[in-house]
BAMILUM-259748 format. One line per field, with one value per residue (C-alpha): residue number from 1; x, y, z. Coordinates in nm, 4 decimals, decimal comma. Each point is the difference from the previous one (the first is absolute). Layout:
N
seq NUM_...
c1 X_...
c2 Y_...
c3 Z_...
# end
This chain:
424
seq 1_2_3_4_5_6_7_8_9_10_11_12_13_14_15_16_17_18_19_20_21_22_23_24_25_26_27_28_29_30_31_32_33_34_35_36_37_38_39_40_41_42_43_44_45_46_47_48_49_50_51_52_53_54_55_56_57_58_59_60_61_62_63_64_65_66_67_68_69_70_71_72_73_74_75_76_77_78_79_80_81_82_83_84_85_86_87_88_89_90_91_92_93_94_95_96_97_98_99_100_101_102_103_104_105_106_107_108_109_110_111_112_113_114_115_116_117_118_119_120_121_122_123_124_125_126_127_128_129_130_131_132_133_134_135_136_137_138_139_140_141_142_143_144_145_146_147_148_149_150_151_152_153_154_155_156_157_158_159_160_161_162_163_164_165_166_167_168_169_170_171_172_173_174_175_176_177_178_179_180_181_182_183_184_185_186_187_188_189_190_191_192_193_194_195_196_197_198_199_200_201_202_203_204_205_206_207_208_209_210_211_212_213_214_215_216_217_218_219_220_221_222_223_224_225_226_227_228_229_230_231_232_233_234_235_236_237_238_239_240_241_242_243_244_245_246_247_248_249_250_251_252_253_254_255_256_257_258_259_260_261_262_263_264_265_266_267_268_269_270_271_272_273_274_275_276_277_278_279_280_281_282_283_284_285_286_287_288_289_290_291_292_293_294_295_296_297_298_299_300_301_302_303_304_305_306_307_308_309_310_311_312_313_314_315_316_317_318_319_320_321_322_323_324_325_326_327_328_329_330_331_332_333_334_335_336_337_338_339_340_341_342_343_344_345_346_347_348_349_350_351_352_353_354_355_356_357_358_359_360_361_362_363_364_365_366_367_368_369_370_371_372_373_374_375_376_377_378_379_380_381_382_383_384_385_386_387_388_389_390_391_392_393_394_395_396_397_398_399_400_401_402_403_404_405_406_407_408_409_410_411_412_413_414_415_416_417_418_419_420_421_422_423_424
c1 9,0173_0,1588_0,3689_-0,0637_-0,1757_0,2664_0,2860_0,2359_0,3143_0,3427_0,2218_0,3106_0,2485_0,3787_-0,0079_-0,2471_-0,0285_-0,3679_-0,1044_0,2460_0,1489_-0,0895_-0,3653_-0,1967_-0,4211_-0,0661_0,1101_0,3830_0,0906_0,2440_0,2208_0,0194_-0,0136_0,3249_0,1180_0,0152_0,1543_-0,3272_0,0301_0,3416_-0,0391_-0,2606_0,3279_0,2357_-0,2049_-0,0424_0,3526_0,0792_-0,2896_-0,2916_0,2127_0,1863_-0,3097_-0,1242_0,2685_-0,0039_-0,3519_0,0787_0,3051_-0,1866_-0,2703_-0,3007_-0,3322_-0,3328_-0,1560_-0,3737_-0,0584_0,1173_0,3424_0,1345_0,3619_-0,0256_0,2959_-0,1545_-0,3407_0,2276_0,2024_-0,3149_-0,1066_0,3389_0,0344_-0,3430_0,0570_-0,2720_-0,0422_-0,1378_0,0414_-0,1155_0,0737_-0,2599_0,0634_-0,3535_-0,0624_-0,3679_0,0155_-0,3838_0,1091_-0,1395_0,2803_0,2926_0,0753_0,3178_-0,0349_-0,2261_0,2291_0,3317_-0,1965_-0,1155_0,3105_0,2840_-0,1700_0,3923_0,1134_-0,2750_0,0266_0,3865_-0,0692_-0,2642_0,2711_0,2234_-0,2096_-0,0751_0,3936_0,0478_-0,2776_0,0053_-0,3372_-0,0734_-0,3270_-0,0514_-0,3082_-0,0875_-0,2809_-0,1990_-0,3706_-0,2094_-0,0863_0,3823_-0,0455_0,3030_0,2585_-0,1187_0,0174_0,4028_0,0276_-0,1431_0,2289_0,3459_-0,0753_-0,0157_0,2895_0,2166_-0,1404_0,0907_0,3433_0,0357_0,0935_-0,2191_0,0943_-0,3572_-0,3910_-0,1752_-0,3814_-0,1496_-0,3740_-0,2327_-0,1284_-0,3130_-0,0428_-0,0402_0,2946_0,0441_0,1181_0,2905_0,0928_0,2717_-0,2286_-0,3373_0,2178_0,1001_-0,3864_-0,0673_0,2634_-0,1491_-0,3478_-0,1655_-0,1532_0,2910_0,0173_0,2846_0,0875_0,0587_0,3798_0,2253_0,0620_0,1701_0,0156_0,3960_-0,0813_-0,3670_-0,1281_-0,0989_-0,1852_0,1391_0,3515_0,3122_-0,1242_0,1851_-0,1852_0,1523_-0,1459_0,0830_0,2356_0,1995_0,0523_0,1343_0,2492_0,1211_0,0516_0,2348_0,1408_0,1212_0,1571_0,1378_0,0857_-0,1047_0,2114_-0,0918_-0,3608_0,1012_0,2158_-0,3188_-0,2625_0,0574_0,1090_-0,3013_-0,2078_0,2033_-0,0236_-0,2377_-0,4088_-0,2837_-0,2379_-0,3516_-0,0418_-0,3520_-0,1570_-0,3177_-0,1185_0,2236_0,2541_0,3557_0,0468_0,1675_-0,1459_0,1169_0,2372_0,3084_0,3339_0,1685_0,2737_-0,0742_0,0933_-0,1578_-0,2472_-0,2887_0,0530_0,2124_-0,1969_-0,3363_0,1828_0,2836_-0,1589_-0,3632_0,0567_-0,1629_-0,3930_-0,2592_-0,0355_-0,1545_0,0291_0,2307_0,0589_-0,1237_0,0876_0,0952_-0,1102_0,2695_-0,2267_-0,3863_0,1112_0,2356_0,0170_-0,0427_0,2959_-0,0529_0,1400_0,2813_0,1470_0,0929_0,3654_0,0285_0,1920_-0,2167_0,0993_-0,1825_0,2760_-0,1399_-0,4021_0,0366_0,0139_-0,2590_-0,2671_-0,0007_0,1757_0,0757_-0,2541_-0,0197_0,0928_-0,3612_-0,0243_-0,2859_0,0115_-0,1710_-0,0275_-0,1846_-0,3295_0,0176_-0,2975_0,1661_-0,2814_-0,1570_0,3455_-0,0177_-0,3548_0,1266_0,2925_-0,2485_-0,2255_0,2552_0,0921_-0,3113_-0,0779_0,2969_0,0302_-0,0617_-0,2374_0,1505_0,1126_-0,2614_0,2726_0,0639_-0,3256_-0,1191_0,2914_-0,0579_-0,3955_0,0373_0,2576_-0,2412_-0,2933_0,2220_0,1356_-0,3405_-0,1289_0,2884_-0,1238_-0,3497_0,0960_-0,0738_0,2558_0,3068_0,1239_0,1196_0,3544_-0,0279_-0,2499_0,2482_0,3398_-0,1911_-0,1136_0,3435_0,1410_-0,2486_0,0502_0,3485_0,1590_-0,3372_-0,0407_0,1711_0,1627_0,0954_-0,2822_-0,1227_0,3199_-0,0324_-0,3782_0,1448_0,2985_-0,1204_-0,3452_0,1843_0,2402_-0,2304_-0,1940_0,3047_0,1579_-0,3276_-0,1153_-0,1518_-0,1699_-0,1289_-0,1353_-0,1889_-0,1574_-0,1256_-0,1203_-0,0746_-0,0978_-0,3843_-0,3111_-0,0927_-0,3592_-0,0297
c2 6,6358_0,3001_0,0150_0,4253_-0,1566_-0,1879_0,1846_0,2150_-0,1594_0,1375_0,1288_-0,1455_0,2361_0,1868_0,2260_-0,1002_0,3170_-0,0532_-0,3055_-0,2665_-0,2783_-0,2674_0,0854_-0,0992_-0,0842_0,2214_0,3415_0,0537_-0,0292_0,2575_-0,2615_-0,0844_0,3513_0,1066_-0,3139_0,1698_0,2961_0,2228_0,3098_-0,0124_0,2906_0,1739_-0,0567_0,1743_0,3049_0,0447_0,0078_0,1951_0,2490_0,1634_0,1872_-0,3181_-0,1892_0,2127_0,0346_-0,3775_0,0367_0,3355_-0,2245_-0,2933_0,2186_-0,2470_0,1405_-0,1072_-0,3425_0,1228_0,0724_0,3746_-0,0905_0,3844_0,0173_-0,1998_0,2634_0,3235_-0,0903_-0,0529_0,3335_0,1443_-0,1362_0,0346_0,3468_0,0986_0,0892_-0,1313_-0,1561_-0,3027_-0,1737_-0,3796_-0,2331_-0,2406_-0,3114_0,0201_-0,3442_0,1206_-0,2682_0,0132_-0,0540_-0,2605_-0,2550_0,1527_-0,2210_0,0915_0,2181_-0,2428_-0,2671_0,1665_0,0744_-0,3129_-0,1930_0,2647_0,2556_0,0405_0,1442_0,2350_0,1250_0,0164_0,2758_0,1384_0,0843_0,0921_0,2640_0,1297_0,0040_0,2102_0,2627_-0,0101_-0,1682_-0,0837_-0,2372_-0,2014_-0,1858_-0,2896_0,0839_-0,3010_-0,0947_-0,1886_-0,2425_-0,1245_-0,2598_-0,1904_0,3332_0,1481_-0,3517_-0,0187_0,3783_-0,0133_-0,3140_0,1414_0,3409_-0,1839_-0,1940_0,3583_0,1737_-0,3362_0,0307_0,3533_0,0539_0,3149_0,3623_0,0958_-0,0924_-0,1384_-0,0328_-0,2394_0,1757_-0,1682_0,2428_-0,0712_-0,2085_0,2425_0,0953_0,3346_-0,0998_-0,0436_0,3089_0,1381_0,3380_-0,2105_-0,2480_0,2641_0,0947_-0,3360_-0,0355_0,3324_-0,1627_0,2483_-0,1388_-0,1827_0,2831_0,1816_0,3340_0,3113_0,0146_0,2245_-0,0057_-0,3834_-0,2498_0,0777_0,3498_-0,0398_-0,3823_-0,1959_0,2414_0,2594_-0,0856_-0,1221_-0,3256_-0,2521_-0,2068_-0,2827_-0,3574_-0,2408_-0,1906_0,3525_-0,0743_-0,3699_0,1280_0,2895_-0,3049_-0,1110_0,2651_0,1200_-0,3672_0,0084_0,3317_0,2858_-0,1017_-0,3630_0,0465_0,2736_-0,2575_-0,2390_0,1324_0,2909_0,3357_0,1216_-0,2797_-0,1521_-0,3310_-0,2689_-0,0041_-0,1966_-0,1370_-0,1698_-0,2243_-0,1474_-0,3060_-0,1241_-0,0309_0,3283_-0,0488_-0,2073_-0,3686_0,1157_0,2841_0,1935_0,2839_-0,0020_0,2245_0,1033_0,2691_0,3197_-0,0779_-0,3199_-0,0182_-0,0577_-0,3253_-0,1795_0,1376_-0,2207_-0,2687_-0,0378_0,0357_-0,0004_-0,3640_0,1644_0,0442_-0,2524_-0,2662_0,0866_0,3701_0,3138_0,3358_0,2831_0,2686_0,0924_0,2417_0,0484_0,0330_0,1558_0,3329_0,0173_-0,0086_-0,2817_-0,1294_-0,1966_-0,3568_0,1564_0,1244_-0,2866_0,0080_0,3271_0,0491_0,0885_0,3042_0,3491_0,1725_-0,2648_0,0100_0,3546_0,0857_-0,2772_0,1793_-0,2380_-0,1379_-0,2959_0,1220_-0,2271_-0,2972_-0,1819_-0,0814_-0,1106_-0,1563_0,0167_-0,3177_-0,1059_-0,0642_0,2883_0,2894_0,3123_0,2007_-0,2160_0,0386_0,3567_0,0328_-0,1983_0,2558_0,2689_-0,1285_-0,0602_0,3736_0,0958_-0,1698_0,0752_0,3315_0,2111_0,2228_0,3467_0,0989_0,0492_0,0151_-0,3434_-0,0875_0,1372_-0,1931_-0,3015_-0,0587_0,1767_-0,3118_-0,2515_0,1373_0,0600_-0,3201_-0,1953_0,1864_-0,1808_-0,3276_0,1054_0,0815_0,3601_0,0907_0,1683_0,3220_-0,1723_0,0848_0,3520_0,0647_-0,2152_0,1457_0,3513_-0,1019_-0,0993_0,2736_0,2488_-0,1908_-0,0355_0,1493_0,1243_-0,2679_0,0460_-0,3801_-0,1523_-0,2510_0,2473_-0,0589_-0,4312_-0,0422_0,1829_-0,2069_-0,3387_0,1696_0,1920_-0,2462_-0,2837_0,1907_0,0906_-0,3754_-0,1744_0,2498_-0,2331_-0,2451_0,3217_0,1251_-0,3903_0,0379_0,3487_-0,0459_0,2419_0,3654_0,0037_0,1383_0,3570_0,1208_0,2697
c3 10,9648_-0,1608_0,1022_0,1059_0,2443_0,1346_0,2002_-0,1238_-0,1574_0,0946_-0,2718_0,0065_-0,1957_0,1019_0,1675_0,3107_0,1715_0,1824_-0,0771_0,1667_-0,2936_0,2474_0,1287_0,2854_-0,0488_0,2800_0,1343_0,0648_0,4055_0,1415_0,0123_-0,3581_-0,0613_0,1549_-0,1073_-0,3276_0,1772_0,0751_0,1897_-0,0394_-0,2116_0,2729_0,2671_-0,2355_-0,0764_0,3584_0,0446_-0,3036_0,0060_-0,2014_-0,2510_-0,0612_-0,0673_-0,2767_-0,1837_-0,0400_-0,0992_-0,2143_-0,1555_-0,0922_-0,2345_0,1864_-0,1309_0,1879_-0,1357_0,0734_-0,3305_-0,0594_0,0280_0,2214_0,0631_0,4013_0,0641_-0,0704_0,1871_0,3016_0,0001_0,0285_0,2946_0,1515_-0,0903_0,1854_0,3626_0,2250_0,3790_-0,1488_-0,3482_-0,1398_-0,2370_-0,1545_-0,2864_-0,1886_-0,0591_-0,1610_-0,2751_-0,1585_-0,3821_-0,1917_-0,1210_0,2577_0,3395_0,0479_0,2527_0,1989_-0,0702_0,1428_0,2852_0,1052_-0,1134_0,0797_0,2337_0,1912_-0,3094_0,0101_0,3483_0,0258_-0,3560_0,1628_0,3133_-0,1921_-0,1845_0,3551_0,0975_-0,2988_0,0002_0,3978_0,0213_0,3674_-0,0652_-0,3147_-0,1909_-0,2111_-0,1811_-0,1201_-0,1611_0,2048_-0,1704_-0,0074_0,2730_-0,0796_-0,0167_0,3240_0,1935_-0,1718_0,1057_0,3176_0,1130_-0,1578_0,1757_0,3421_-0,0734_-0,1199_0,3483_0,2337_-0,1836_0,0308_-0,3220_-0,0862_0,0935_0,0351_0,0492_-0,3385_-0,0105_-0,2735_-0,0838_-0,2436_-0,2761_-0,2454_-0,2672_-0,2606_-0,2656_0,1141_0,3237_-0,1076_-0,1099_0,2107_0,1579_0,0224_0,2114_0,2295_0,0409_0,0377_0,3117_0,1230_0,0101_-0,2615_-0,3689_-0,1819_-0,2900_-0,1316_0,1118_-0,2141_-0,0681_0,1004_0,2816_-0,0472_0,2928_0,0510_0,0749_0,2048_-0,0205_0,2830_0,2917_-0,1957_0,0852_-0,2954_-0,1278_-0,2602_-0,1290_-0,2038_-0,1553_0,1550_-0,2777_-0,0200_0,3639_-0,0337_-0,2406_0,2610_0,2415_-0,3132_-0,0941_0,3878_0,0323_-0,3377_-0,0848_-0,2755_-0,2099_-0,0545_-0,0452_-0,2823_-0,1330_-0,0742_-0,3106_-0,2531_-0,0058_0,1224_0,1932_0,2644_0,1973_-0,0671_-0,0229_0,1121_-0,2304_0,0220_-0,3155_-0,0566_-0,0066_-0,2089_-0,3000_-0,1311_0,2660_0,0430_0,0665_0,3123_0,1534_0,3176_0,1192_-0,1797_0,1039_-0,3113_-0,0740_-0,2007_-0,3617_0,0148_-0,3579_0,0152_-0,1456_0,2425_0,2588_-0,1364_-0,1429_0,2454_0,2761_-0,0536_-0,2478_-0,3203_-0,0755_0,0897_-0,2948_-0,3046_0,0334_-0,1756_0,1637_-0,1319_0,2568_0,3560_0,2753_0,2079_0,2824_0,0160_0,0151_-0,2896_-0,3535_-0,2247_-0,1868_-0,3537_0,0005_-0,2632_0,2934_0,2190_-0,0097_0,1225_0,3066_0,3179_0,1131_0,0918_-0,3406_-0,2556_0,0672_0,0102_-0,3533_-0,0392_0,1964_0,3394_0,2670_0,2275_0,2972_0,2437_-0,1762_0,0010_-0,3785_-0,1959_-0,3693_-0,2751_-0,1961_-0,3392_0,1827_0,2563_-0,1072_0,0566_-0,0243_0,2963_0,1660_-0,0519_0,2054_0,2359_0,0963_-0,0709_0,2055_0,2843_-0,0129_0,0187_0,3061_0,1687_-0,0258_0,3175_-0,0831_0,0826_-0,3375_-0,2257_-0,3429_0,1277_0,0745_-0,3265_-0,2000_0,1514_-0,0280_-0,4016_-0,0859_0,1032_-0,1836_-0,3375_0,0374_0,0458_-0,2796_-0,1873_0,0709_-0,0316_-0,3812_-0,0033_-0,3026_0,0034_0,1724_0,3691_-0,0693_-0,0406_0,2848_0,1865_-0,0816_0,0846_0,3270_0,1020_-0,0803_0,1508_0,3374_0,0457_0,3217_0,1320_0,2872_0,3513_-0,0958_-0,3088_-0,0937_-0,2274_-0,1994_0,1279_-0,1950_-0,3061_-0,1065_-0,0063_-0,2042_-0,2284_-0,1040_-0,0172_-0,2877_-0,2099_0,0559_-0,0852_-0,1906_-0,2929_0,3405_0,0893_-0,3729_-0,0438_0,2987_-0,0149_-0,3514_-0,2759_0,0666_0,1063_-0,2692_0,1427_-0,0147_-0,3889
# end
């Protein structure tokens, strides 16, 4: 049996922020929780107050861990700025990308963590009703969920109502405006931005929306202090980062979610943690997770962190990696994402439905060896798309695509072979 089919590993590394050094097999009771002093940082923003809460969050620099990695401080002024009879909070736990758990995983193992930063959002935008948004297919997360939000509500422990609601199993449910449809009962598609959630979300009313790992790190953070969480990471990617290594044939010997801090390489992150590479095989390259960028092998000692990917054209996403070894074909690899896009994508955008359906067709024409040209049509069609959908998978399909042909670009030039004869 392939060890990705196993479960998850825990990461073991200083500092433990969210995952505990000392784990249990099975979800984390209130009274292990608080143990571990949970919502002892919910009690002392209650006493303290809104304003007091995010500056701690403003202070520590946390940005969201959902992938497009927004300052968590500035999406909550907004919402606390907006004046309204009713507002809500909701921690998108809308995890449908291939390779990344974590989100599933700190729900079903940690879902206290979750719920007291899902409260604490609330206290500080002045939220009166709050939701976790899951998938419903995640059987194991909701049962963790449902059981720690009973226990929170016996205790007394939350300042408001919170509703767990079950979203579809399609990728773009998780984006942070089709989750709010999704809640309202309407098609789980992104809306048209502005306005944003803070300012009309939810029923119309201020919504923030955060993921849920951005949440388990408020919970930190308010115990901990600003300060401290800045204190862990670089200069400008704070606090630590969950990461789904793979298992398999191009996977780790020990795969799972891992917790590591920013500035972490790549490196120690697969070989420290993840044990190395499966016998018998070299890397080759990286993606950093489905939606992102991949990074050449030459690159694995680089610090992970949102100021050193930059300049190399990606970014950590969400942390679900996938590696590319000396028997991986990327052009197959590159369909597959393709592919995945393709399907996924709502429908309502025709740039994006356009882009989408075009990179499957030039890249099957690829492996159907219909000569050279791919790049160009490709780069083109990237760049005539970008921005013109109401979300950002547009921009999601086009990274892994474009890179993949520029990495592998002598895979890609054997397999489409030489230019085709043309009729005189």
């Amino acid at each position: 049996m392939e060890r990705a089919a196993k479960a998850p590993t825990i990461g073991r590394v200083s500092p433990h922020l969210l995952l505990p050094e000392r784990p249990s097999p099975g979800p984390e009771s209130l009274a292990n929780y608080r143990a571990r002093g949970g919502y002892t940082g919910l009690q002392q923003a209650q006493q303290k107050g809104a304003a007091w809460l995010r500056g701690e969050v403003a202070t520590s620099l946390l940005r969201g861990r959902g992938g497009a990695a927004f300052p968590t401080a500035r999406k909550w002024e907004l919402a606390a700025a907006a004046t309204a009879d009713q507002k809500f909070v909701v921690a998108n736990g809308g995890e449908h990308e291939p390779g990344s758990h974590k989100d599933r995983y700190l729900v079903e193992h940690h879902a206290h963590a979750v719920l007291e930063g899902l409260a604490l959002a609330g206290v500080a935008t002045g939220a009166s009703h709050g939701y976790l948004y899951l998938i419903e297919d995640m059987h194991g997360p909701r049962a963790a969920a449902e059981q720690a939000l009973r226990e929170a509500t016996a205790a007394g422990l939350l300042p408001f109502p919170i509703t767990i609601h079950l979203g579809p199993t399609t990728y773009v449910a998780g984006e942070e405006t089709a989750a709010l449809n999704a809640i309202e009962g309407k098609p789980a598609k992104p809306r048209k931005k502005p306005p944003f959630p803070g300012e009309a979300g939810l029923f119309g009313k201020p919504t923030t929306i955060n993921n849920t790992e951005t949440l388990a790190h408020v919970a930190w953070i308010a115990r901990h202090g600003g300060a401290a969480f800045a204190a862990i990471g670089t200069a400008e990617s704070k606090g630590t980062l969950l990461f789904t290594l793979p298992g398999g044939e191009h996977g780790v010997q020990r795969p799972g979610v891992y917790e590591r801090p920013f500035g972490t390489t790549w490196r120690q992150l697969l070989d420290g943690a993840g044990g190395g590479l499966v016998p018998g095989r070299t890397l080759r390259a990286l993606l950093p997770a489905m939606s992102s960028a991949f990074l050449s092998a030459q690159h694995l000692d680089v610090p992970i962190a949102y100021e050193t990917l930059r300049p190399l054209g990606t970014s950590p996403g969400c942390g679900g990696i996938r590696l590319v070894t000396d028997a991986s074909d990327t052009v197959a690899m590159a369909v597959e994402i393709a592919e995945f896009f393709m399907k996924e994508q709502c429908g309502q955008c025709p740039p994006c439905r356009m882009e989408t359906n075009q990179f499957v067709h030039i890249l099957k024409a690829v492996q159907q060896k219909k000569g050279p040209g791919y790049d160009d049509k490709i780069q083109k069609l990237a760049e005539f798309s970008r921005k013109k959908g109401f979300c950002s998978l547009i921009e999601m399909a086009a990274a892994p695509v474009v890179s993949a042909v520029k990495l592998f670009a002598d895979d890609f030039a054997k397999a489409a072979g030489p230019a085709q004869p043309t009729d005189a």
